[in-house]
VOBA-1610 file (N, C-alpha, C; in pm, whole numbers, padded with zeros to 5 digits, always signed):
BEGIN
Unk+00083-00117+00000Unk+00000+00000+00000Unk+00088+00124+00000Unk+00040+00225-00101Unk+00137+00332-00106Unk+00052+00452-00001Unk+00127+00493+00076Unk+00111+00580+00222Unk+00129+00720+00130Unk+00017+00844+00132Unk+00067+00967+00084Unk+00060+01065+00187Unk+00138+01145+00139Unk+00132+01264+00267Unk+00001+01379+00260Unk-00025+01359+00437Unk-00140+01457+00420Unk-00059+01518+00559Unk-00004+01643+00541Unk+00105+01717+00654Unk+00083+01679+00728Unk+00139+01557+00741Unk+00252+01453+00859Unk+00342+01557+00886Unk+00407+01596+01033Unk+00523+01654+01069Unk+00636+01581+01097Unk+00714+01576+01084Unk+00813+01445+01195Unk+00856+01474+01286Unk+00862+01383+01357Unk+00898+01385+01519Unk+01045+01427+01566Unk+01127+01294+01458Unk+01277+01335+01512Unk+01285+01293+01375Unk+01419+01324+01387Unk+01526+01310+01248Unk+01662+01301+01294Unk+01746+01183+01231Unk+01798+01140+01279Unk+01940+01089+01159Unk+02092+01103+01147Unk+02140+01038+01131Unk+02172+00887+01168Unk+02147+00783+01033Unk+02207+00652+01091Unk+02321+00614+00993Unk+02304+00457+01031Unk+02390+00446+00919Unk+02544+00447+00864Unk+02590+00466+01049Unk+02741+00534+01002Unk+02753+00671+00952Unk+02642+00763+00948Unk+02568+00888+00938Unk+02588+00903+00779Unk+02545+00794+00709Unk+02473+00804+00560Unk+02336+00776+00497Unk+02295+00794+00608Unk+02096+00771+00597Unk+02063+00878+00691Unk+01972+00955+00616Unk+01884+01063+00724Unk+01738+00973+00781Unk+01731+00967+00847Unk+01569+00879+00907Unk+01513+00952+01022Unk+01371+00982+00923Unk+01271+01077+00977Unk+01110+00972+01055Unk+01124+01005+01184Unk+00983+00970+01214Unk+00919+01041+01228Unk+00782+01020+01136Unk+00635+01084+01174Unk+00549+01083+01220Unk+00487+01217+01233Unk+00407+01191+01377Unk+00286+01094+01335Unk+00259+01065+01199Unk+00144+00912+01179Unk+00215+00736+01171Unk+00322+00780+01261Unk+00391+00598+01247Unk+00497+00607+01135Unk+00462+00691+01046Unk+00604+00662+00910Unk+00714+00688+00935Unk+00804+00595+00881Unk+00929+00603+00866Unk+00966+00616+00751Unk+01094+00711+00741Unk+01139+00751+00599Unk+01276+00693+00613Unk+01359+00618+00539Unk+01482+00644+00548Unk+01605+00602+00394Unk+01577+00738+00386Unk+01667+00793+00293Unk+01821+00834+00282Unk+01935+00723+00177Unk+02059+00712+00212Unk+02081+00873+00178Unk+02222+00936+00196Unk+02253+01115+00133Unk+02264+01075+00027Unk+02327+00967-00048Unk+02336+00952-00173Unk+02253+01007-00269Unk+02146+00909-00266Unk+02026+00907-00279Unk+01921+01049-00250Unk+01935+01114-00163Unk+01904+01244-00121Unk+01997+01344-00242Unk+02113+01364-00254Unk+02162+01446-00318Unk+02156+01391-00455Unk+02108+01296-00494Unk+02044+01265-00614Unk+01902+01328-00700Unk+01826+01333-00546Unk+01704+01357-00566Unk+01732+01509-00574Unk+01807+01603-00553Unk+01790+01723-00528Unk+01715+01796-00616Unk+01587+01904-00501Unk+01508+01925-00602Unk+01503+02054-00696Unk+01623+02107-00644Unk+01662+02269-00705Unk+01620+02278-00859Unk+01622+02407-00877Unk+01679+02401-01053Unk+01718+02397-01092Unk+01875+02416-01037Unk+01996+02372-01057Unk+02022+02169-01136Unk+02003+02142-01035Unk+01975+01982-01066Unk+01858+01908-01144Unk+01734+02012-01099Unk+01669+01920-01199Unk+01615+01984-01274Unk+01660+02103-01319Unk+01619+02173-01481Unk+01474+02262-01469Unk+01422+02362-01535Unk+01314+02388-01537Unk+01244+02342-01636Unk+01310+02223-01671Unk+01233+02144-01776Unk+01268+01997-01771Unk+01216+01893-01797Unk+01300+01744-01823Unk+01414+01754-01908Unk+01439+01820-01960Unk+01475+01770-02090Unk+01619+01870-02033Unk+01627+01965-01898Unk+01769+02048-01861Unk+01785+01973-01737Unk+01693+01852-01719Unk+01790+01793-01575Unk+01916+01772-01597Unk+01982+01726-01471Unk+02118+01683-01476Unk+02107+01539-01505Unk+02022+01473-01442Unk+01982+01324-01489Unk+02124+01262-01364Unk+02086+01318-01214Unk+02175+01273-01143Unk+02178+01159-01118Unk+02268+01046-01017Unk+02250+00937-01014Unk+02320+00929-00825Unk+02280+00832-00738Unk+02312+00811-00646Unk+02489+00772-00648Unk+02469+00681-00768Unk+02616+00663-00799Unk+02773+00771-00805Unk+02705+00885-00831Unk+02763+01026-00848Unk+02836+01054-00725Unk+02788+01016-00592Unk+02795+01072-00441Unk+02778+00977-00345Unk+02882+00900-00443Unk+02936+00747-00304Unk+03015+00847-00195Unk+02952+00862-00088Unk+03024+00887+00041Unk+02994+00998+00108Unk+02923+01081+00019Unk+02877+01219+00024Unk+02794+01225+00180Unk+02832+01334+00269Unk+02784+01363+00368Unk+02709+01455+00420Unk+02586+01457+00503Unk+02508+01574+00528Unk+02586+01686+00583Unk+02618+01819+00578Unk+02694+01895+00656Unk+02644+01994+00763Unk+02447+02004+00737Unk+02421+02090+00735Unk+02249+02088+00703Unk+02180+02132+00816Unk+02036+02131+00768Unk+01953+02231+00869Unk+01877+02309+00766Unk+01829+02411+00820Unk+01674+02396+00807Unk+01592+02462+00898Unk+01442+02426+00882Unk+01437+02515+00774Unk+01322+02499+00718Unk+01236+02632+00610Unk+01132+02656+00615Unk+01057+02783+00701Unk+00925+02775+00757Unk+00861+02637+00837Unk+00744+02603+00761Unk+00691+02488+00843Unk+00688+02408+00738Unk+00732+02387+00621Unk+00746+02303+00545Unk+00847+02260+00465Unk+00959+02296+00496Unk+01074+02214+00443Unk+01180+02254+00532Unk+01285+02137+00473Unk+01452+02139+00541Unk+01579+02203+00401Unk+01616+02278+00429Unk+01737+02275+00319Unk+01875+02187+00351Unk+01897+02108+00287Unk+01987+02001+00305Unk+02140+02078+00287Unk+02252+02047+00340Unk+02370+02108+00283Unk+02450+01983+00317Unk+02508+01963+00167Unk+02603+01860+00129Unk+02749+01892+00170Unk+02802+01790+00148Unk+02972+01794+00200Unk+03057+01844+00053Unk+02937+01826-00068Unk+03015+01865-00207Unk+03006+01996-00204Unk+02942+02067-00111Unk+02935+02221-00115Unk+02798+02264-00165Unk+02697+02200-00237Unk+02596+02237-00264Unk+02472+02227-00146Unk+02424+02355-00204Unk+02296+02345-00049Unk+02201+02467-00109Unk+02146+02425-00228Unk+02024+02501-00279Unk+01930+02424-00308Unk+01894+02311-00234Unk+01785+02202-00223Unk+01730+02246-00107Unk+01578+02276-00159Unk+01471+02274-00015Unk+01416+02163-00050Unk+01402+02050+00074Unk+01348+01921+00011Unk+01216+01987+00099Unk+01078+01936+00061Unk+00974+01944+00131Unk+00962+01846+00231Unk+00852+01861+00311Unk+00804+01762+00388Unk+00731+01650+00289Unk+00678+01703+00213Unk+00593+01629+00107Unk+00718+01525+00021Unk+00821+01561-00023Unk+00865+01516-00099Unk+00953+01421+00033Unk+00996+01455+00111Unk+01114+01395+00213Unk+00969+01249+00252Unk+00812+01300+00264Unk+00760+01154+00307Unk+00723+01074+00227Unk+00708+01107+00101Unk+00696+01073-00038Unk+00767+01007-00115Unk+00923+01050-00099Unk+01026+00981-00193Unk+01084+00840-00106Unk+01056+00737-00229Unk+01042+00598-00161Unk+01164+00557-00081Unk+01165+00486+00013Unk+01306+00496+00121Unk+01420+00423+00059Unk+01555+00479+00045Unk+01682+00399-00012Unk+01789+00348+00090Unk+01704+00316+00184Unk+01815+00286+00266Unk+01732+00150+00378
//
């Protein structure tokens, strides 16, 4: 059964993993847990994923074997901006998209 978000907040958030999985619990029971790889794959800027399909970067998890969170800031009441160890940190991931995007870890 696919679980969608209806503003779920999360509770805690949490490095695991040897601190290469972010894992978020919500306040309806869900668990998210998403490797950084995988996170800085998904990034949802415009930078990365184009204002069109056709100007993504067409990133890959593979890109950011090892890559580390450095850095995360709230954004209002609905998102986190992630900051990578590659130096990039113009990804606001949503709440929507952080309970949404299927877990890689």
């Amino acid at each position: 059964m696919t679980e969608s978000y209806d503003r779920q907040a999360p509770e805690t958030l949490a490095l695991t993993g040897d601190n290469h999985v972010l894992q978020i619990n919500w306040d309806d029971a869900h668990v998210s847990r998403h490797r950084l790889d995988a996170l800085r794959a998904e990034c949802p800027c415009a930078h990365c994923q184009g204002h069109s399909p056709e100007q993504s970067l067409n990133l890959t998890p593979a890109q950011f074997a090892g890559i580390q969170l450095t850095d995360m800031a709230v954004v209002g009441r609905y998102a986190y901006n992630l900051v990578f160890s590659d130096g990039h940190n113009t990804g606001i991931y949503t709440l929507k998209i952080l309970y949404e995007l299927p877990n890689s870890a």
